[in-house]
RODO-2510 file (C-alpha; in nm, 4 decimals, decimal comma):
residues 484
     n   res          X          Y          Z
     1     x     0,0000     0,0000     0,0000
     2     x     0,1474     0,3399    -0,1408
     3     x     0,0768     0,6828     0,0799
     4     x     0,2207     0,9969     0,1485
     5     x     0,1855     0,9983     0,4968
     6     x     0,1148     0,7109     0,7294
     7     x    -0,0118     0,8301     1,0450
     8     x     0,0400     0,5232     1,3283
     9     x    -0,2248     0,5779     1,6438
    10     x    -0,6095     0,6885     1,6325
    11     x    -0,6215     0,8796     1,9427
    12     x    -0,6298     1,2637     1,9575
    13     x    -0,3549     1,3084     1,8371
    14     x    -0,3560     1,1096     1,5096
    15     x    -0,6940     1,2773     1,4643
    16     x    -0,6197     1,5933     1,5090
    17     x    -0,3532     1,5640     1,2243
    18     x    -0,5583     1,3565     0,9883
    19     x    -0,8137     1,6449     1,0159
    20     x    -0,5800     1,9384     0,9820
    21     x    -0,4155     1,7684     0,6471
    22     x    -0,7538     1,7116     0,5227
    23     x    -0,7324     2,0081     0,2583
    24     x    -0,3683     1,9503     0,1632
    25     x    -0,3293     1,6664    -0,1838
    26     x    -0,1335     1,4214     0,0436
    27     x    -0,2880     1,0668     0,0386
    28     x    -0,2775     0,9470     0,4172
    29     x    -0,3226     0,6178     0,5817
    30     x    -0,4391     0,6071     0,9339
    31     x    -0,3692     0,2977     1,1253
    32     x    -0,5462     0,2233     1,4606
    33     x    -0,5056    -0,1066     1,6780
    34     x    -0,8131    -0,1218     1,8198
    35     x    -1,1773    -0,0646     1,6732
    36     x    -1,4632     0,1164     1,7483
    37     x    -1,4811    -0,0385     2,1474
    38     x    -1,3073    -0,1617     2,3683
    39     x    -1,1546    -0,5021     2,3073
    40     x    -1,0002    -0,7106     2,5938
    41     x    -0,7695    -0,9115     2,3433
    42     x    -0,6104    -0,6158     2,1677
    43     x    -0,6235    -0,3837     2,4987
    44     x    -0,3793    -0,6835     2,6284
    45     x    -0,1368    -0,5858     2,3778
    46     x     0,0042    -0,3110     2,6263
    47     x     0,0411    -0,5707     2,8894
    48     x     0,4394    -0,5498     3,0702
    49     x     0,5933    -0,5770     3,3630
    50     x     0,7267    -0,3502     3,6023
    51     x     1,0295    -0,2886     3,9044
    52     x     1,0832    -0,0319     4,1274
    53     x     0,8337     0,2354     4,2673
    54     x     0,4809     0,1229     4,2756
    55     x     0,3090     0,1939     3,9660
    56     x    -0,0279     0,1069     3,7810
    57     x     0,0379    -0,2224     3,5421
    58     x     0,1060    -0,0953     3,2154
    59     x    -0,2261    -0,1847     3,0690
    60     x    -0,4658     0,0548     3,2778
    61     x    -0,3797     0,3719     3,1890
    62     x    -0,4616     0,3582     2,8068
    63     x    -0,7241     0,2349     2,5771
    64     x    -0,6508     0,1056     2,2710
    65     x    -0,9001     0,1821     2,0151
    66     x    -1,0376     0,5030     1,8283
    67     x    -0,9852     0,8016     1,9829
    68     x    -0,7132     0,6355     2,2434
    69     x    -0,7340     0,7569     2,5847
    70     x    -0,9671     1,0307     2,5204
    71     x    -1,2280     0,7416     2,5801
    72     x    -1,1354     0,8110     2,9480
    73     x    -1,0007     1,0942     3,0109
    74     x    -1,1532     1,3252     3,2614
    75     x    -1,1184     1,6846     3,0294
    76     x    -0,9025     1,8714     3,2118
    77     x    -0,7046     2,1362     3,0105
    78     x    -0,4237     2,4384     3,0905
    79     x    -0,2021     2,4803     2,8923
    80     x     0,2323     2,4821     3,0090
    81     x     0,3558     2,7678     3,1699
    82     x     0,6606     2,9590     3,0257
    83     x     0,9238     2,8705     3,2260
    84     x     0,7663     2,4697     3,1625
    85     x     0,9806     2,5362     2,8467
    86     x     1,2945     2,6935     2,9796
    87     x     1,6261     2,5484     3,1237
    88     x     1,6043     2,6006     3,4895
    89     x     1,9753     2,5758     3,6775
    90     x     1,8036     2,3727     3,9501
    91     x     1,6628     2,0871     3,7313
    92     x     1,8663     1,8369     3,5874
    93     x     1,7728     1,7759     3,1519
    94     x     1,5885     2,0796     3,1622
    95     x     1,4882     2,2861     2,8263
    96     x     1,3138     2,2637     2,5392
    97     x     1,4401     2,3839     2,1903
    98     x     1,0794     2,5432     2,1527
    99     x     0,9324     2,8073     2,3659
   100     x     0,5592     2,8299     2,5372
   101     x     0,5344     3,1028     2,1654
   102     x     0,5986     2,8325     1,9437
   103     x     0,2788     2,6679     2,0460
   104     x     0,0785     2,9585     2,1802
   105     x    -0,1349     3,0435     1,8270
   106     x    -0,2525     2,6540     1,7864
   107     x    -0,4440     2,6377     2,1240
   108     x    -0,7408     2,8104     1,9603
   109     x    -0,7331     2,5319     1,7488
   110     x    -0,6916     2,2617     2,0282
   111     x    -0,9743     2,3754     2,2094
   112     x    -1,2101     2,3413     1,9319
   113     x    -1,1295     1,9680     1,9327
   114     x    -1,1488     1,9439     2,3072
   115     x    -1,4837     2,1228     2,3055
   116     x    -1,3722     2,3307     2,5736
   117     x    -1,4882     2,6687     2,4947
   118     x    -1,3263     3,0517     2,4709
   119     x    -0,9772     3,0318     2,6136
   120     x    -1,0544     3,2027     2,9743
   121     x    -0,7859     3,0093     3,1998
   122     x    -0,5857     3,2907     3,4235
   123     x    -0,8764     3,5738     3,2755
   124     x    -1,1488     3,3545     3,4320
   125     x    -1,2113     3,5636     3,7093
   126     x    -1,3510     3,8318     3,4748
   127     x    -1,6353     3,5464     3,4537
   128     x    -1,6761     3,3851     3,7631
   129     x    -1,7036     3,6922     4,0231
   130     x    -2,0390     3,6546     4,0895
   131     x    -2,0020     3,2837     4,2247
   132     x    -1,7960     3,4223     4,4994
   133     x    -1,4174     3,5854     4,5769
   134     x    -1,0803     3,3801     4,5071
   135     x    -0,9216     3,2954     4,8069
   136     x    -0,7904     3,5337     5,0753
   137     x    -0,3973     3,4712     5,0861
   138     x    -0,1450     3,7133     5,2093
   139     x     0,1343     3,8672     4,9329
   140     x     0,3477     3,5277     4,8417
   141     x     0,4448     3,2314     4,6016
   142     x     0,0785     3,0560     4,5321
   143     x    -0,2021     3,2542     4,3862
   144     x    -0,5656     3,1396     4,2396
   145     x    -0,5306     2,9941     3,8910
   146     x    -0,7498     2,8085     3,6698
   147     x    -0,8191     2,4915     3,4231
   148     x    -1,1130     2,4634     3,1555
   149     x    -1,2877     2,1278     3,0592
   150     x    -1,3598     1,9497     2,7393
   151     x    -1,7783     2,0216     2,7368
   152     x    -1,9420     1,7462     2,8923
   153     x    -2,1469     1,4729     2,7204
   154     x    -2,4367     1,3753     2,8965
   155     x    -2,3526     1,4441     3,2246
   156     x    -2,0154     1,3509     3,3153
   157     x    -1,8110     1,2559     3,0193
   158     x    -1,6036     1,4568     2,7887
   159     x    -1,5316     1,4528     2,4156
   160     x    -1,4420     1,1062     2,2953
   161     x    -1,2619     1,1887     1,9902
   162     x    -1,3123     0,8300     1,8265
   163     x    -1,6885     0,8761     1,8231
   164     x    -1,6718     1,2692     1,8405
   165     x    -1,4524     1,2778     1,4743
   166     x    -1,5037     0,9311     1,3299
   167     x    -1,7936     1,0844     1,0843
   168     x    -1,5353     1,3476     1,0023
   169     x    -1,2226     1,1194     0,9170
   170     x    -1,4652     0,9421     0,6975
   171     x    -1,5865     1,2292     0,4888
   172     x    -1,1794     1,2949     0,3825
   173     x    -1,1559     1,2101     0,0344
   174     x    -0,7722     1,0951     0,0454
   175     x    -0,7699     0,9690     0,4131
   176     x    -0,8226     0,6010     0,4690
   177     x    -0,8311     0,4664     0,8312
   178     x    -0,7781     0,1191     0,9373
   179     x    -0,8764    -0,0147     1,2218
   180     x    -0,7587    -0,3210     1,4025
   181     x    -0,4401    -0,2518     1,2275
   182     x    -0,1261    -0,2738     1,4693
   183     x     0,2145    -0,2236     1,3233
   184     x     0,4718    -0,4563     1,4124
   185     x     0,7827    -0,3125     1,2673
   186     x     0,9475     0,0444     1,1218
   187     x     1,1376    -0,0363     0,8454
   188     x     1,4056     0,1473     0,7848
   189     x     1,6029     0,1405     0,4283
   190     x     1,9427    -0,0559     0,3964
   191     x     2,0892     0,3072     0,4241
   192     x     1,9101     0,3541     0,7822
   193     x     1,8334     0,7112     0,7196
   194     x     1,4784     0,6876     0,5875
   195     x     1,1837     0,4650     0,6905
   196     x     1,0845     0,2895     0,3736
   197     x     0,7587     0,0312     0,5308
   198     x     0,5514    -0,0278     0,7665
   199     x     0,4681    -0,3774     0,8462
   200     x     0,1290    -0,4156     0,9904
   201     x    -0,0569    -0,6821     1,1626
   202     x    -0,3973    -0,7910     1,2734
   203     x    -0,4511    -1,0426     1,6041
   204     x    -0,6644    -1,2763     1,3333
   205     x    -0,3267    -1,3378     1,1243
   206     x    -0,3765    -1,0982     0,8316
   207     x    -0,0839    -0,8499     0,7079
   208     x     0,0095    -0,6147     0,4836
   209     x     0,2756    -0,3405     0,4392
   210     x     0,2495     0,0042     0,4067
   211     x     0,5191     0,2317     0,2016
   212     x     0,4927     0,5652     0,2732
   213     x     0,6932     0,9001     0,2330
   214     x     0,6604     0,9724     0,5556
   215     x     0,5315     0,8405     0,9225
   216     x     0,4183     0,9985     1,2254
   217     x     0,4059     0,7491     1,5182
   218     x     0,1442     0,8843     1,7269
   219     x     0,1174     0,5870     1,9750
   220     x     0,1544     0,7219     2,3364
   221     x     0,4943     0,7184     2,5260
   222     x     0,4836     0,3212     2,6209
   223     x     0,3809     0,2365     2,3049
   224     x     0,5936     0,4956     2,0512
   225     x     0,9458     0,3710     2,2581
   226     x     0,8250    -0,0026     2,2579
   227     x     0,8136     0,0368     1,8235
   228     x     1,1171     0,2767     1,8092
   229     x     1,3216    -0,0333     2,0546
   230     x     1,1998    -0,3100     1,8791
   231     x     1,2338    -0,2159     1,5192
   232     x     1,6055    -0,3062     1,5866
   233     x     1,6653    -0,4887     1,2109
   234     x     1,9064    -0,2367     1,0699
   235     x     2,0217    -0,0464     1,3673
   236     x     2,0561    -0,3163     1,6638
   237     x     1,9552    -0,0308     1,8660
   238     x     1,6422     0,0478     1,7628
   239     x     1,4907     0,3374     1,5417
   240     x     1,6253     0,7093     1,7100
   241     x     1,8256     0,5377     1,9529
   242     x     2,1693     0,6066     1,8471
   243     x     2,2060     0,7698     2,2014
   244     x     2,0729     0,5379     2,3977
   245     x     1,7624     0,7671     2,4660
   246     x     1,4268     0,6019     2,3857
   247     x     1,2742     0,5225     2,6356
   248     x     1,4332     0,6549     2,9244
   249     x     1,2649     1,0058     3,1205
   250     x     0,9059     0,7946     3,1415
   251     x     0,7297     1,0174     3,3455
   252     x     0,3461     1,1084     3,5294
   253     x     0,2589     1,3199     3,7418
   254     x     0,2264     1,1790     4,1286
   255     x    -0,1197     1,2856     4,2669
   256     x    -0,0848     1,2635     4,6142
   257     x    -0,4267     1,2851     4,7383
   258     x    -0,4893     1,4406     5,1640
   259     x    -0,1474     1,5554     5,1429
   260     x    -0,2378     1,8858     5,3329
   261     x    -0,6009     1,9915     5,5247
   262     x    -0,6729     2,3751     5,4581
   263     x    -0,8627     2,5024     5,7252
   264     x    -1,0598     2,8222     5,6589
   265     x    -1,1657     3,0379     5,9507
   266     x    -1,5168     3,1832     5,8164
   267     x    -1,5948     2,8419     5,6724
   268     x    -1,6519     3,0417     5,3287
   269     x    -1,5263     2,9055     4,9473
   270     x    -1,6670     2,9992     4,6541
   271     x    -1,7858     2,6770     4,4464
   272     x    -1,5310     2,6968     4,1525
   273     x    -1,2745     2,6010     4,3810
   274     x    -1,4775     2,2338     4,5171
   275     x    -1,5929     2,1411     4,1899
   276     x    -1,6775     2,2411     3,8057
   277     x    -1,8494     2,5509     3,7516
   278     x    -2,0015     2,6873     3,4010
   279     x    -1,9613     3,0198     3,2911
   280     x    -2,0087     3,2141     3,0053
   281     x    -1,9829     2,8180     2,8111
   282     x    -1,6693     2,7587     2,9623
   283     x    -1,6196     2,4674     3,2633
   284     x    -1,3786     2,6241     3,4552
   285     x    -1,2256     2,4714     3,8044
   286     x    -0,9553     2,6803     4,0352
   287     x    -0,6869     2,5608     4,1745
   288     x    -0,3826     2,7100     4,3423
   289     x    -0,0309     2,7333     4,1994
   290     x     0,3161     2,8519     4,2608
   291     x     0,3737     3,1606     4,0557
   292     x     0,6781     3,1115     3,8241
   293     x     0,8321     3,3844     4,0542
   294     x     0,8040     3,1438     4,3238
   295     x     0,9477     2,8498     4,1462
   296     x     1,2672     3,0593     4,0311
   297     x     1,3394     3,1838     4,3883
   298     x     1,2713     2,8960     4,5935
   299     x     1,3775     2,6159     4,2951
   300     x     1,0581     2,4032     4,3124
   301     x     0,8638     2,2242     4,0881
   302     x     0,5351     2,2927     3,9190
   303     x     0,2218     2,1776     4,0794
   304     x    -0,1598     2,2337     4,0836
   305     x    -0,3021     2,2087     4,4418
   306     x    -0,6874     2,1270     4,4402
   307     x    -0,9334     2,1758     4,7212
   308     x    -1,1470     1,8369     4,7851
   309     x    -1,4339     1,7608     4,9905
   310     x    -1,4899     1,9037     5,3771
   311     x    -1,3344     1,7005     5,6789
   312     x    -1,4152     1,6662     6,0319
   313     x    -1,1226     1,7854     6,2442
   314     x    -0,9617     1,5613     6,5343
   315     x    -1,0108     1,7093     6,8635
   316     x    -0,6257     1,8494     6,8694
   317     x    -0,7153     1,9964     6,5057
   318     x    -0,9823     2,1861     6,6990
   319     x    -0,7645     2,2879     6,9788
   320     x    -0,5066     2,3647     6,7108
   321     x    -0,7584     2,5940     6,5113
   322     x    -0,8720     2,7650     6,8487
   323     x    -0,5171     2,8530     6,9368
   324     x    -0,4015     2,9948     6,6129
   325     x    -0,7203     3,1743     6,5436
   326     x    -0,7468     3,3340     6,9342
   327     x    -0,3945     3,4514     6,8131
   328     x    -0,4432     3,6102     6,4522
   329     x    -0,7552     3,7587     6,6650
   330     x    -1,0075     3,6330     6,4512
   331     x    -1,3295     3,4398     6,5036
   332     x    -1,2964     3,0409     6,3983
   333     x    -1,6874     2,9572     6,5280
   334     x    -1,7795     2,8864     6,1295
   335     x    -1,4416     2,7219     6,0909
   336     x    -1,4674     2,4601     5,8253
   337     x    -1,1871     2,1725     5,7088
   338     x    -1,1143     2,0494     5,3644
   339     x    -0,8486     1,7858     5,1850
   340     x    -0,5933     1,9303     4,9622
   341     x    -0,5124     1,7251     4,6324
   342     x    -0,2375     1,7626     4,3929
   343     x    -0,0979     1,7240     4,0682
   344     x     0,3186     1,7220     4,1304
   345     x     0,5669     1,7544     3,8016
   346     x     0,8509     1,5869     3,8896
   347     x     1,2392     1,5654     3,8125
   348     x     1,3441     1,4374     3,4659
   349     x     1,5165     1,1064     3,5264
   350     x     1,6841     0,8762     3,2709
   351     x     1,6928     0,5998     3,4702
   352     x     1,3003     0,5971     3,5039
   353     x     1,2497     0,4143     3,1792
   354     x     1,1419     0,1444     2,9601
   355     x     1,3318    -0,1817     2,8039
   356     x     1,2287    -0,4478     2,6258
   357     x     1,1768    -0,8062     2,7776
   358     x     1,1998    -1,1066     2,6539
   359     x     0,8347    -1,2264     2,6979
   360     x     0,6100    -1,1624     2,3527
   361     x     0,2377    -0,9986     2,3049
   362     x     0,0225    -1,2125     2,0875
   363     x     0,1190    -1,0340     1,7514
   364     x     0,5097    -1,1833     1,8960
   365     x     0,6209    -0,8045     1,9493
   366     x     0,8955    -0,8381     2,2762
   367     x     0,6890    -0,6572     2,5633
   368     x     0,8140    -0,3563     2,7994
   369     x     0,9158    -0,3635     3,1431
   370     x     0,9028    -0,0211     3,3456
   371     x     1,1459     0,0868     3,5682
   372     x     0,9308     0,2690     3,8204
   373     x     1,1715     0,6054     4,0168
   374     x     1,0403     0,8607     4,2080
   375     x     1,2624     1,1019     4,4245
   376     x     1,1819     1,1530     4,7928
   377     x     1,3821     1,5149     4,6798
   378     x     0,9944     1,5867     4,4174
   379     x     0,8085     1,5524     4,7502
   380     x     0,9779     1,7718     4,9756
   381     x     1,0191     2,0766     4,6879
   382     x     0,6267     2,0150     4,7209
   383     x     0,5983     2,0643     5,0794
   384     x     0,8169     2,3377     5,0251
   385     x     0,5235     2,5319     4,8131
   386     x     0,2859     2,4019     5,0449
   387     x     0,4845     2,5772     5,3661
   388     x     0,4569     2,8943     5,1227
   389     x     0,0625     2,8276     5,1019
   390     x     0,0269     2,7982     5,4579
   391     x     0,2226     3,1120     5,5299
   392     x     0,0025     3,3412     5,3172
   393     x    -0,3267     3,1978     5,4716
   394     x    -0,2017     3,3037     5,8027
   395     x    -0,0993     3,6487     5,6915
   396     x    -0,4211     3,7202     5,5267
   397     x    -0,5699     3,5835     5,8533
   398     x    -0,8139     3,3697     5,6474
   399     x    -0,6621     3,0253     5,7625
   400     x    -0,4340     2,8051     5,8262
   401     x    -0,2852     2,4762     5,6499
   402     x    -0,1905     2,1155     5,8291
   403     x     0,0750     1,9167     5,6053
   404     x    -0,0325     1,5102     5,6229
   405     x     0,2720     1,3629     5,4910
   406     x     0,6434     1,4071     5,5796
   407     x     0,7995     1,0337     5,5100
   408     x     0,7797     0,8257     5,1838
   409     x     0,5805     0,5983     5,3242
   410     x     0,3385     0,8588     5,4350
   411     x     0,3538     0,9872     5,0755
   412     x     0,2946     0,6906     4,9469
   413     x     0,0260     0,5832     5,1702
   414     x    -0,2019     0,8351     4,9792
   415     x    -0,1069     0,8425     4,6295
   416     x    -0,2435     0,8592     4,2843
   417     x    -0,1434     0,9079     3,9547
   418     x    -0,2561     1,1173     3,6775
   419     x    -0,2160     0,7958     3,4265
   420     x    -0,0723     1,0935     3,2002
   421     x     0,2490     0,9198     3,0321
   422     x     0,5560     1,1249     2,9167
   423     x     0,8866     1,1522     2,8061
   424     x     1,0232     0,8586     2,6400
   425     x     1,0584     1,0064     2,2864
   426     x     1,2068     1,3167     2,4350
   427     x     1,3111     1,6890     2,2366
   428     x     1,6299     1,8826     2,2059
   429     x     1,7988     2,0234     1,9248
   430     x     2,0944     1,7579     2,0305
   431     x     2,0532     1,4306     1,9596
   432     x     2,2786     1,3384     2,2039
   433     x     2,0363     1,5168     2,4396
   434     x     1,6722     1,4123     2,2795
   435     x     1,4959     1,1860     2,0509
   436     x     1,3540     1,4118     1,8276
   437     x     1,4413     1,7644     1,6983
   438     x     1,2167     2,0830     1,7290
   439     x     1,0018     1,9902     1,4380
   440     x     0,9600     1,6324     1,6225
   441     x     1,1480     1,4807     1,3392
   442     x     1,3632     1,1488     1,4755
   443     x     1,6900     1,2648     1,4380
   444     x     1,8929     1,0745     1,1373
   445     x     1,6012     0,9767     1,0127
   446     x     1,4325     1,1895     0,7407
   447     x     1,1076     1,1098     0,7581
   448     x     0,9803     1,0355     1,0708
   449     x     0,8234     1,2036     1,3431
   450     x     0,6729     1,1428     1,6881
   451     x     0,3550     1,3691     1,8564
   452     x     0,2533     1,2999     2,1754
   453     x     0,3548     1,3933     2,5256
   454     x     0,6446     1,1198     2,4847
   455     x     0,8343     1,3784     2,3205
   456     x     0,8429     1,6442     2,6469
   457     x     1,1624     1,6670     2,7779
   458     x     1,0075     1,8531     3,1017
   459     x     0,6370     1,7872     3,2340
   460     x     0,5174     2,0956     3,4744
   461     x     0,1921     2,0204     3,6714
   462     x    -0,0345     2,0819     3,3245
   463     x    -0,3169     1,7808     3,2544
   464     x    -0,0948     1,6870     2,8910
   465     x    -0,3747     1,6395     2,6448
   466     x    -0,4277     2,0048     2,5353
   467     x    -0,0442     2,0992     2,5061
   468     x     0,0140     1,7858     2,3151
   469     x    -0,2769     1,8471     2,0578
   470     x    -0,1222     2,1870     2,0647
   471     x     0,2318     2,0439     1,9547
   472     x     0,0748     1,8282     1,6926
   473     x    -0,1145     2,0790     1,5168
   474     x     0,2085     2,2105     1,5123
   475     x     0,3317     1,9298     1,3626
   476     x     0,0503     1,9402     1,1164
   477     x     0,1611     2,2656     0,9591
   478     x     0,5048     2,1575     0,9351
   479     x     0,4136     1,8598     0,7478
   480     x     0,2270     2,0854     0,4722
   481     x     0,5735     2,1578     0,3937
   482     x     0,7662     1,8826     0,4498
   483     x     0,5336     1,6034     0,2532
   484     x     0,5721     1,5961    -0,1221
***
């Protein structure tokens, strides 16, 4: 099968740049491993193992079939801050060879696909006063800052791009999309600069290649190092792996749910900070974050701190609350208790990463094992911005904050993940430093690329799915050029 681009995953991303070719003359292929619905047979395909720092099993946190993991995903958006971009002194394999501008103009874009409305994020308080003030805090690190939603569904679920787009991918004259179709190998050319076929597979035993100019594997970061690794015919290495690279940085973000209880002395929080609130279209939630002031100065990470559901204090919480209040001089009769939640970034690592093992999937690709890291050193730059919170609630004289979790274990004992996979394909404008270049192109090889969140070399606290539709609409445009 001839095409001018072969696009390899049929989750947002694949979709969003199958729809943005749509007007250009290039012929594309699509090629999707699931179907329409979930399979338990080809969802097994991402089955591995796992060492190290407890982790969810490899299988749970993705959904293989049309539209990908947007078939779970709970709609969050924000897009990176500024400084996600930059080299900071204080992290290690920090820096991107784009900035936060590069990407800026294509969000527009990204939230038309998400559904989620006029861009309000950090302006949302212009549309939100009359549900009630932000937060009291004193002059200091964290301040009130928001996320939007993909628009609802029914009533809880958000745009599932598979059955969202799958009319539209259909109505594309030179777009053909296959589903059940898992590819099995990149196959380079005998020169190893060039990928000249795709070998594809379904679970029932049929096969067929693909030969196309060009190839953007769009699989999710397990999946897009597991094909890079194990297309290891010409180069032993694998495809982009000259460097020993692909794979390694694997990242999430830790959630670590209870971690603090905010106490607030008149009991009063508006409702955009305990749940989703429409306004003016938009679904908008607050959180609270560490200004990028903050994270310069003090050399802490990015996180998003959420405010959960109301708690009953112990009885030396109460005494504790009494105490401070009798000495800010304030009345804490109305006092009321919630749990803090949190989305954490965390420290690039290489030696959080994926290899191949020896076992086989049922299509007899080698499966992935995960080496699981997580740095006691993430944790305690968190409790550092969580001191900071504290401090400004008790100079405002609003409240005060309890932190929950000092040891590992205690860290541990309430976590979560966000099941939001990164970093295995990272970028740099060095391959010695990054899998892919600026334009996402592998380096050495001239014609293909990676999208996804695999390809961050840093994370910050941001919910991925809108920066990385961002980045391959991005991608989309450079293709235009790039595809003859």
């Amino acid at each position: 099968m001839q095409a001018d681009l072969a696009i390899i995953g049929g989750g947002p991303v694949g979709i969003a740049i199958a729809l943005a070719l749509a007007k250009t003359p290039l012929k594309i292929v699509l090629l999707e491993s699931g179907g329409m619905s979930f399979d338990a047979k080809t969802q097994a395909l991402y089955d591995g193992s796992k060492v190290g720092t407890p982790y969810v099993t490899l299988e749970a946190s993705r959904l293989r079939y049309l539209g990908g993991s947007s078939n779970h995903w709970g709609g969050w958006c924000r897009p990176m801050d500024a400084i996600d971009f930059e080299e900071r002194t204080w992290m290690p394999y920090s820096g991107w060879p784009i900035t936060k501008k590069d990407v800026d103009r294509y969000f527009v874009k990204a939230h038309e696909l998400c559904e989620a409305g006029t861009l309000y994020y950090d302006g949302a308080g212009k549309v939100t006063g009359d549900l009630g003030p932000r937060l009291a805090l004193g002059p200091g690190g964290l301040t009130t800052r928001w996320f939007q939603f993909s628009r609802m569904h029914g009533s809880v679920l958000p745009t599932h791009f598979g059955e969202r787009y799958a009319g539209d991918l259909k109505k594309q004259a030179k777009l053909t999309v296959y589903l059940q179709a898992n590819v099995t190998r990149l196959g380079l050319g005998r020169a190893g600069s060039a990928i000249s076929e795709l070998d594809v597979a379904t679970l029932d035993g049929k096969k067929f290649t693909v030969k196309p100019k060009a190839a953007v594997l769009a699989t999710g970061a397990i999946e897009s190092a597991r094909l890079l690794l194990a297309s290891n015919d010409v180069n032993t290495a694998g495809i982009g792996n000259n460097h020993d690279l692909v794979g390694r940085f694997f990242a999430d973000h830790p959630c670590p749910r209870d971690n603090a209880t905010l106490v607030l002395f008149d009991g009063k929080i508006a409702p955009y900070y305990l749940g989703n609130q429409v306004a003016h279209g938009a679904i908008l939630r607050a959180g609270l974050f560490p200004s990028e002031d903050f994270r310069r100065s003090q050399a802490v990470m990015a996180s998003s701190i959420t405010v959960e559901g109301k708690i009953d204090l112990d009885d030396v919480g109460k005494a504790a609350v009494a105490v401070t209040a009798a000495a800010l001089g304030v009345d804490a009769s109305n006092a009321v208790a919630h749990s803090l939640g949190c989305g954490m970034e965390v420290t690039p690592d290489p030696d959080r990463r994926l290899t191949l093992d020896a076992s086989r999937d049922a299509l007899g690709m080698p499966k992935l094992k995960l080496h699981m890291r997580l740095a006691d050193q993430d944790f305690a730059k968190y409790r550092l911005t969580l001191k900071e919170l504290g401090r400004q609630l008790l100079e405002s004289r609003a409240g005060m904050l309890k932190l929950n979790s000092r040891t590992r274990d205690e860290w541990f004992g309430s976590l979560d993940w966000g099941n939001h996979h990164m970093g295995t394909t990272r970028m740099s404008a060095d391959p010695r430093k990054g899998v892919v270049n600026a334009d996402l192109k592998v380096h050495d090889v001239a014609n293909l690329y990676v999208a996804g969140s695999s390809v961050f070399p840093t994370y910050g606290a941001a919910n991925p799915t809108i920066n990385l539709l961002a980045l391959a609409l991005r991608l989309a445009d450079h293709l235009k050029g790039a595809v003859k």
